[in-house]
Structures are given as structure tokens and as C-alpha cells.
C-alpha positions in Angstrom: -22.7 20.2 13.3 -22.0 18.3 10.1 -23.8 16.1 8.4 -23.3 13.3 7.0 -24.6 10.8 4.3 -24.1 7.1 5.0 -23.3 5.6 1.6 -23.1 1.7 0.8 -20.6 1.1 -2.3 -20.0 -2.3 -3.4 -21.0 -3.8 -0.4 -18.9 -1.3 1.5 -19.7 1.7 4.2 -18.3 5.0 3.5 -19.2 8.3 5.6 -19.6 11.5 3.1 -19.4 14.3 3.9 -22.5 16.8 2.5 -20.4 19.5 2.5 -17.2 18.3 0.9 -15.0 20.8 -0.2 -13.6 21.5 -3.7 -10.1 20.8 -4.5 -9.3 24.5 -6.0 -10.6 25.8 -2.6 -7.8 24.6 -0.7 -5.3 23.0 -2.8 -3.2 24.0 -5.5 -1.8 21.8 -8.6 1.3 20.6 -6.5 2.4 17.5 -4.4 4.2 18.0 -0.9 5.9 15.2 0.5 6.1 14.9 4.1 9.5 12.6 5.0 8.9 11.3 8.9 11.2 9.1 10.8 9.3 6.6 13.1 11.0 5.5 15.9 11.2 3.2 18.9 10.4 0.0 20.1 7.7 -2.4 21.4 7.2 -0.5 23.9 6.7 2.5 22.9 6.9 4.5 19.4 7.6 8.2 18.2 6.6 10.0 15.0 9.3 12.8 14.0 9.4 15.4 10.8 12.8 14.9 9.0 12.1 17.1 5.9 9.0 19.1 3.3 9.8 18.9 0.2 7.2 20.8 -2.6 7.1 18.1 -6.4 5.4 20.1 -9.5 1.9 18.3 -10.2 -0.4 16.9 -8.1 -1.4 12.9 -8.9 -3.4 11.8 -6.1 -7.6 11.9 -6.1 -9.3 15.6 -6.5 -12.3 14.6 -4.2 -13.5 12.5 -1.2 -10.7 14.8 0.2 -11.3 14.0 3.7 -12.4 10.4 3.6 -9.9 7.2 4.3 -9.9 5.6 1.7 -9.5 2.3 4.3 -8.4 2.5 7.6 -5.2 1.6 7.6 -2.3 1.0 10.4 -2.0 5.0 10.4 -3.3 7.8 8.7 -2.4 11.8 7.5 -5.1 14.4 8.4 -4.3 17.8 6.8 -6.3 20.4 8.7 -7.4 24.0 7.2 -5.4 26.1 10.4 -7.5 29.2 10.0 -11.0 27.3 10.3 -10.2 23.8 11.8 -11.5 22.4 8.6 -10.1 19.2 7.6 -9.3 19.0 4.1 -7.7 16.0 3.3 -7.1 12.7 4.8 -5.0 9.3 3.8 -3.9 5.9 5.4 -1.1 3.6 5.2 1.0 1.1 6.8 4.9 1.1 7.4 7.6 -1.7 7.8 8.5 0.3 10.8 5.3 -1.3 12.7 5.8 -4.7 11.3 9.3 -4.7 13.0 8.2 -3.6 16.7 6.4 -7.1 16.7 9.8 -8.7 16.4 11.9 -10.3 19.4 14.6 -7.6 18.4 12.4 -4.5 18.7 11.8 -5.7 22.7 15.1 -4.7 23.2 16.1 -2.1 20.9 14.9 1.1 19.4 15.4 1.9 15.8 14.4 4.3 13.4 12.3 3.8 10.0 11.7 6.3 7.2 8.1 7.1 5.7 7.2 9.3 3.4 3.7 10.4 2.2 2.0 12.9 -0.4 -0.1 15.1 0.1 -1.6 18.3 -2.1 -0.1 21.7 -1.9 -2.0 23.6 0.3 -2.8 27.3 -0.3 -2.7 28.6 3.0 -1.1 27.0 6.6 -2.2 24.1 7.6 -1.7 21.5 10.4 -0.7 18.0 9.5 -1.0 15.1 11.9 0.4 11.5 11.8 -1.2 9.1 14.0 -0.1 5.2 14.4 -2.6 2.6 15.2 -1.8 -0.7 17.6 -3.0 -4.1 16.5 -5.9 -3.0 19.0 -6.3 -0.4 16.6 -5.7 2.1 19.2 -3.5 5.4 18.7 0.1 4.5 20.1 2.0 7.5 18.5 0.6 10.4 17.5 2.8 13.9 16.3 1.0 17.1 14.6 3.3 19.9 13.0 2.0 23.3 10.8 2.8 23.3 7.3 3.4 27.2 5.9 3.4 27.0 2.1 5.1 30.0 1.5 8.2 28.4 4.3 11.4 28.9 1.8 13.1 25.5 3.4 10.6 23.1 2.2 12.5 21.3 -0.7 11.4 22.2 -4.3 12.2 18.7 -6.2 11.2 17.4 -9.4 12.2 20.5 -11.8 15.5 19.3 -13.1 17.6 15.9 -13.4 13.9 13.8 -13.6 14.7 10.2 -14.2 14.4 8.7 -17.7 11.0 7.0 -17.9 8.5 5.4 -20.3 4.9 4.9 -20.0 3.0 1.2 -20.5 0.0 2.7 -20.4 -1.4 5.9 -20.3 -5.1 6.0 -20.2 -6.0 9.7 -19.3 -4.4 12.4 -17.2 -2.9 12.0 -14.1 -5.8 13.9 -12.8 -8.0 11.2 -14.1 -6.7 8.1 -13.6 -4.5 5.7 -11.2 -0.6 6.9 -11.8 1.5 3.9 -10.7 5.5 3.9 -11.2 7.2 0.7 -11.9 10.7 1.4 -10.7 14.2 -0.7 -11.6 15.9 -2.2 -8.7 19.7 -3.8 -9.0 19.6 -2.9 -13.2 22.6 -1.3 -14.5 22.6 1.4 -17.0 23.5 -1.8 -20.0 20.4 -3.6 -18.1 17.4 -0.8 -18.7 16.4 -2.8 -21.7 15.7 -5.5 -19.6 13.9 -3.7 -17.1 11.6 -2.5 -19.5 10.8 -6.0 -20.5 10.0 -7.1 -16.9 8.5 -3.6 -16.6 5.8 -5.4 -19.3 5.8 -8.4 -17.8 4.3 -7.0 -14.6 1.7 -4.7 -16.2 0.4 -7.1 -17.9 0.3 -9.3 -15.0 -1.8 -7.4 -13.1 -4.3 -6.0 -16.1 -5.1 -10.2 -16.7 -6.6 -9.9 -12.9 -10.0 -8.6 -12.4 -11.2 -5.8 -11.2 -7.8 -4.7 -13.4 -8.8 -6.0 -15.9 -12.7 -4.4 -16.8 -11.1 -1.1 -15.1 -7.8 -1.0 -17.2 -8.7 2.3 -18.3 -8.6 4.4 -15.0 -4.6 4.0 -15.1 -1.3 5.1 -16.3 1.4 2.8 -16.0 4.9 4.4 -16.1 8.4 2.6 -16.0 11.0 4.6 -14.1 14.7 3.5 -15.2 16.0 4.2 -11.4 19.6 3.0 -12.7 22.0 1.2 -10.2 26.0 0.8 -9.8 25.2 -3.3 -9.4 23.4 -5.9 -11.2 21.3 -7.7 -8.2 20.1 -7.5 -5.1 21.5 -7.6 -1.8 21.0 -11.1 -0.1 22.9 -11.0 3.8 22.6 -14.6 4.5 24.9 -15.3 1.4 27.0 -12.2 2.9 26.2 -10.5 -0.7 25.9 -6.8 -0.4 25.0 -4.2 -3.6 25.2 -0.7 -4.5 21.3 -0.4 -5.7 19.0 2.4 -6.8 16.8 1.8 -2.9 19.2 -0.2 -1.2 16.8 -3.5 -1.1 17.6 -6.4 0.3 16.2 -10.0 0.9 16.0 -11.6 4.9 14.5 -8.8 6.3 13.5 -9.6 10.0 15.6 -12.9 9.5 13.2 -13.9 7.0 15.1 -15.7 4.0 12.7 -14.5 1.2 11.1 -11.3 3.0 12.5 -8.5 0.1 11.9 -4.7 1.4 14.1 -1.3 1.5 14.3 0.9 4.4 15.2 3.9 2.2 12.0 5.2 1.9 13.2 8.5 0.6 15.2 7.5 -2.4 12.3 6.1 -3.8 10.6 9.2 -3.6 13.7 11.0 -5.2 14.0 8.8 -8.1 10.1 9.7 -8.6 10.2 13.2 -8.3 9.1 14.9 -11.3 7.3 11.9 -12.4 2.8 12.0 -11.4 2.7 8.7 -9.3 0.9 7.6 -6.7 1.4 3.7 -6.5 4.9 2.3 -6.5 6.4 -1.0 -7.9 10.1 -1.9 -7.3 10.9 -4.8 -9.8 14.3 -6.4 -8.1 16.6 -7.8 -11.0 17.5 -11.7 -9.3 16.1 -15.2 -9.7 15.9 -15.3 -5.8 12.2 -15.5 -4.7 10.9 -13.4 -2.6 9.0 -10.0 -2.1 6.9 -7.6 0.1 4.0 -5.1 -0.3 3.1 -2.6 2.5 -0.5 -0.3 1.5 0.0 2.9 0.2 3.8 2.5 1.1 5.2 -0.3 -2.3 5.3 -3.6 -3.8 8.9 -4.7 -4.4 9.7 -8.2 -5.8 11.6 -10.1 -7.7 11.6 -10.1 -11.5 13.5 -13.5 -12.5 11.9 -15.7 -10.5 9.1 -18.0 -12.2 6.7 -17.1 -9.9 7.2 -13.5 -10.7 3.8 -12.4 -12.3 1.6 -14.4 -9.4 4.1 -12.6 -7.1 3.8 -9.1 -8.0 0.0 -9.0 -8.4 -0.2 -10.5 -4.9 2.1 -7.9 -3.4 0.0 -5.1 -5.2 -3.5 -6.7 -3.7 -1.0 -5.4 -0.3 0.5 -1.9 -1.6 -2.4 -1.1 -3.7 -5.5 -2.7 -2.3 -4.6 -3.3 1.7 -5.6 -6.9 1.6 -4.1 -9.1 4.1 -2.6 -12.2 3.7 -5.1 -15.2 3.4 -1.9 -18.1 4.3 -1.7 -19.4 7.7 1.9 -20.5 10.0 1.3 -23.5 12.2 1.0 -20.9 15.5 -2.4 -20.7 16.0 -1.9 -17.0 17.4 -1.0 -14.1 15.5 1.1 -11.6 16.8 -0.8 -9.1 14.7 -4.9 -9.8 14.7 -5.8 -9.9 18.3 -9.3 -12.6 18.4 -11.2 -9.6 19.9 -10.6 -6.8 17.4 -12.2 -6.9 13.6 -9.4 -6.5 11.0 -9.6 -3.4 9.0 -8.4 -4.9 5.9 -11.2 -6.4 3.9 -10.5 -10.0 3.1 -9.9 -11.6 6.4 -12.3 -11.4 9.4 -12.4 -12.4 13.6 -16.2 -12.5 13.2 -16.4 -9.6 15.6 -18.1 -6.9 13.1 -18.2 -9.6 10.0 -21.5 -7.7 9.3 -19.2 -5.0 7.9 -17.2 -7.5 5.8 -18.7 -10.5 3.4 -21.6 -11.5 5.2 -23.8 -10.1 2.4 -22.2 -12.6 -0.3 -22.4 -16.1 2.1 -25.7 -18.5 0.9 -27.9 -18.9 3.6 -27.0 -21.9 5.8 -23.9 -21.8 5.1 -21.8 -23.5 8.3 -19.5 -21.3 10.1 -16.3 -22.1 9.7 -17.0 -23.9 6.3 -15.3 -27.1 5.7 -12.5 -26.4 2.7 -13.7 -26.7 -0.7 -12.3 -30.0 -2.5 -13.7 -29.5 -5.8 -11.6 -27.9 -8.5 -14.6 -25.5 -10.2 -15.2 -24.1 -6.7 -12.1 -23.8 -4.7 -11.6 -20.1 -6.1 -15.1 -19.2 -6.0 -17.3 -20.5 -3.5 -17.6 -17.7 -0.3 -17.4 -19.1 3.3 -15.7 -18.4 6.0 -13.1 -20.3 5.9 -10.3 -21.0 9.3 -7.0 -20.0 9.0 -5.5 -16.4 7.7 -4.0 -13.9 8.5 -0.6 -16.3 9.6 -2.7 -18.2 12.4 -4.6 -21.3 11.8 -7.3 -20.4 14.5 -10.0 -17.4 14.8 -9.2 -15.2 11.8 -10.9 -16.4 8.6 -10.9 -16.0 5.1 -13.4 -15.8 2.3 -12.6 -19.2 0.2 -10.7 -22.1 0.0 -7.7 -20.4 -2.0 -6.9 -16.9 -3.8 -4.4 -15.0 -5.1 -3.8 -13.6 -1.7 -3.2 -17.1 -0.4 -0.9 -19.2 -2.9 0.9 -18.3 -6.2 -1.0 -21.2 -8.0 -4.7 -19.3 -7.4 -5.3 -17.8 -11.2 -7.6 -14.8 -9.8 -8.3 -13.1 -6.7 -11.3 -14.0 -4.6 -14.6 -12.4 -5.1 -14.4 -10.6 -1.7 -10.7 -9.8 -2.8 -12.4 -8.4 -6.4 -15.1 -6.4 -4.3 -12.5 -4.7 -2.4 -10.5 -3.9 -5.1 -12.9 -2.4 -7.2 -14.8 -0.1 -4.6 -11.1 1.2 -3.9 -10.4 1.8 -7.8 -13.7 3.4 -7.7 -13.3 5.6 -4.7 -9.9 7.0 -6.1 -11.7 7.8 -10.0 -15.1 7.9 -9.5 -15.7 11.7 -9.1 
């Protein structure tokens, strides 16, 4: 029976392993990417394996192998299939389980692609995908074996790698954080540009703490993904584009909700290139934007709320925070009152233990009435109603953040916290 050491990191739980493995004893210095469709509707979703494909290096962390690094909407467990070990684990979200909350997906089954990375294994192993409900129970679930040795898995990456230039390169990929910033809707005559807003967003995010003091644990690289149109789609203006990912604004009818469902040709512009975090800069003045966690950011680059934007969509893709803005329902069709959010800035009180309770003065009131005062409203910690879209029973940690509105200069302390003990999980070694 294993067992395990209960470690508390920045304010955070984390089960370890005693016996975690070594990288070289399982894994060798490749990435495979596992393309899935996920399919369905409300009612019920399926997980299916559309293709393997095998990329040269390996970006992604060396240990805490088989720890989440958060929970997540789903997760990848890579199993050893000779001893039942597992070996490595991940989590993410997809847009695919955003949509099945939608009127549409009540009445019609569709089809999403996800794609994930994973190290090369050096023997068989079994791979699982598991998605989570809102109750944060398992409503699809699919395992398959992966043989390493199988001559149909895809070899990528070797040839034909898309031009690219680094921002910032801090260390090896091995070391350090590898995030691609890709071009979206830039011609071949636009790279120059792209570059510049490539800039633009890296230095965004580096003038946010914890970025900022941990600058040094990543490597920034701009990918000139080049497309046969300038712009983005928009469908409510009946534009339609040729583009590198095939984005487009109004996604589930929502005017400034900016997304792709081509999932793989991100990956294939990327191939041959270490990443693990992805930024799609879209070249329009139309505002808008999405992040999904450990999926991408993509937003607009000509807009002037572009920097607040994109840092805020990577606290999503990067960090799995949740948004801290509120709708006028006062339910939300995704944080049931009874279940405890996973990600770490919002809360339903139910396990708040496991979330900011630690950083609240004593006698603070629960909820606490809105900061007014303009040296606080960023800073003070409270539980404060409204988050998460619903103005009742989900709570944030202050007045206003970067998660909440564009105007916030810094994320929240609780927002920092998380941020940092996930930078930290993913270098510290």
C-alpha cells in the first residue's frame, strides 16, 4: 500500500507520493500527443481517439509525474501496463464541456477536438481520459493502450517547423515554463507586426506578479503560424476568413466570445517547437477573447484593452482561475451551491477551508460588504458575493482583480497564491 506525504505549499494541499518515480525510468526525451474527439450532448458525452502522433523533445515537467497539478474538468492518467503503475497524470478543461451547458447541446450532438501531451513512454502503456460534471462526477470516461514501438503513431516535428523567435529564453526547456505565442489572421507581409504584439503580450504578463519575481522560470517563443487573410472571422457581420486556427468571434452566440475549434492545427503549427502553454494573438480591433486551462488563451491584439485581456485569459489557460464577474442570474449553470469549485479563486463555502480561509482577518463578516476605498479594493481578502457568473452563493476573494474587470492593475492575492504554487509545482524539482 503506498504511502503518502501530505504536503502544504503556499497555502495549498498536495498528495506526494514517497515513492515517485524518476523520469528516465519510464519516459524517454519525446512528446506524444493524444488527438481525441469529445462528443455528444447534455445528456450524455463520449470520449474517442482520433490519432498518436510522436513530436522530438519533451517540454512538460520531469517530476511530480503523477500528481494534478489542479483538478481540472478532466484529466490524463498514463498507466505503466506491465505493473499497473501510474506514471504520469495531467488536467484540463475543453470548450467541448462549456458547450453541453448550452440550449443547443439539449438537442443536438456535436463533436469537439482535444488534444493533450504527454512524455514518450518506453514501454506500453494505458492512457485514460476521464470528464468531470459540474458535480464533479465522471460523465465520460474512455481508456486505450498506447504501444511505443506502433509504426502508425504520427512522427511530426522533424521537417517544415514553423518560423519562430524567442522573447525570452530563460533556461532549457527542461527547466523552465515553454509558452508559444502563436499569430492568428497575420499574413506573410503582417509577421512584423505580430512580432510586435508578440512583445506587447509578454511584457504584459511579466509586469503581473507572481510573473513578474518568477520571470526567470520561462521561455517565451513567438510562432509566425502565417495565414491566407488579414483578420478574424466575425459571423454576426457574415465575415468569414482563411486563418492559421480557423478562430472566430460569437462563439455560443456570444458577440465577443473568441475561440477555435481546430484544436489540432494548433498543435501542427507547434510541432517541432518545446511548448507547453499556448497564446493565440488574433490580428482585429474587435474585443473579445477566451482562455480554457491547459487547452489556450486566444485574444485580440488591437483592441485597447488588449494587454489587461490577455493576462486575464492566461490566469484561465495557464493558472485555471475562474472568472471573478457576475451576470444578473443568480444561478450558474456551472457551480452547483452544494459542490466546492476546484479552481482556486472562487468558493461556495462548502470546503472554503481548502481555499483562502487562512488569509481572512479574524472577524471578518461573511459575505463582506464591498470595499469602497481605492487603497484597498485590490487588496483587502473577504469573501466577497458574486462570481463565478451568479450574483448569489459563489464568492470571491476581493472587491475587484484582474480576473474580474480589465481596469484591476494586478491579480488578487488569492489569484497571486495560486499562481505561484502552480509556477512552482511545474519548476520546482
Amino acid at each position: 500500500m503506498k504511502k503518502f506525504l501530505l504536503c502544504w505549499a503556499l497555502g495549498g494541499c498536495i498528495a506526494l507520493p514517497m515513492n515517485a518515480q524518476n523520469f528516465d525510468d519510464y519516459f524517454t526525451d519525446k512528446t506524444l500527443r493524444l488527438d481525441y474527439i469529445f462528443t455528444g450532448d447534455a445528456h450524455h458525452q463520449d470520449i474517442c481517439l482520433d490519432e498518436i502522433c510522436s513530436l522530438p523533445q519533451w517540454a512538460g515537467r520531469r517530476h511530480h509525474l503523477s500528481e494534478l497539478p489542479l483538478e481540472g474538468n478532466g484529466n490524463v492518467t498514463v498507466t505503466d501496463k506491465a505493473t499497473g503503475k501510474v506514471i504520469y497524470r495531467t488536467s484540463f478543461s475543453s470548450l467541448f464541456q462549456e458547450w453541453i451547458s448550452e440550449a443547443e447541446a439539449f438537442h443536438t450532438r456535436r463533436g469537439f477536438e482535444n488534444s493533450f501531451l504527454i512524455p514518450y513512454p518506453k514501454q506500453p502503456v494505458t492512457v485514460t481520459v476521464e470528464l468531470q460534471d459540474k458535480f464533479r462526477k465522471t460523465s465520460a470516461s474512455m481508456s486505450h493502450e498506447v504501444r511505443p514501438d506502433d509504426i502508425l503513431i504520427h512522427q511530426k516535428g522533424t521537417s517544415r517547423i514553423t518560423p519562430h523567435r524567442y522573447l525570452l529564453q530563460s533556461g532549457t526547456a527542461e527547466d523552465c515554463i515553454d509558452v508559444a505565442i502563436m499569430a492568428e489572421g497575420y499574413t506573410a507581409q503582417e509577421m512584423d507586426l505580430f512580432y510586435q504584439d508578440a512583445e506587447k503580450a509578454c511584457r504584459a504578463i511579466f509586469d503581473h506578479e507572481p510573473f513578474k519575481h518568477l520571470k526567470d522560470r520561462f521561455n517565451i517563443v513567438a510562432v509566425a503560424s502565417e495565414s491566407l487573410d488579414s483578420g478574424v472571422s466575425i459571423p454576426r457581420q457574415q465575415e468569414w476568413k482563411s486563418t492559421a486556427v480557423s478562430s472566430h468571434f460569437d462563439t455560443f452566440y456570444s458577440d465577443r466570445y473568441l475561440t477555435t475549434r481546430s484544436v489540432k492545427s494548433i498543435h501542427n503549427w507547434l510541432a517541432g517547437i518545446p511548448y507547453e502553454h499556448i497564446i493565440i494573438l488574433a490580428n482585429t480591433d474587435t474585443y473579445g477573447g477566451g482562455g480554457i486551462y491547459n487547452s489556450y488563451t486566444l485574444t485580440t491584439a488591437h483592441h485597447p484593452m488588449f494587454e489587461p485581456v490577455v493576462v486575464h485569459e492566461f490566469g484561465h489557460s495557464f493558472g485555471g482561475l475562474a472568472d471573478e464577474y457576475a451576470y444578473g442570474d443568480p444561478e450558474s449553470p456551472f457551480y452547483p451551491k452544494t459542490v466546492e469549485p476546484w479552481e482556486q479563486n472562487i468558493t461556495t463555502l462548502v470546503h472554503f477551508e481548502d481555499k483562502w480561509k487562512d488569509l481572512i482577518p479574524e472577524g471578518t463578516p461573511i459575505p463582506t460588504p464591498a470595499e469602497t476605498d481605492p487603497k484597498t479594493l485590490y487588496t483587502k481578502v473577504g469573501v466577497y458575493e458574486g462570481a463565478g457568473y451568479t450574483t448569489k452563493g459563489v464568492y470571491r476573494p476581493t472587491t475587484e482583480c484582474r480576473m474580474k474587470i480589465n481596469e484591476a492593475p494586478q491579480f488578487c492575492p488569492v489569484c497571486q497564491r495560486a499562481l505561484e504554487k502552480l509556477i512552482r509545482f511545474y519548476t520546482d524539482k
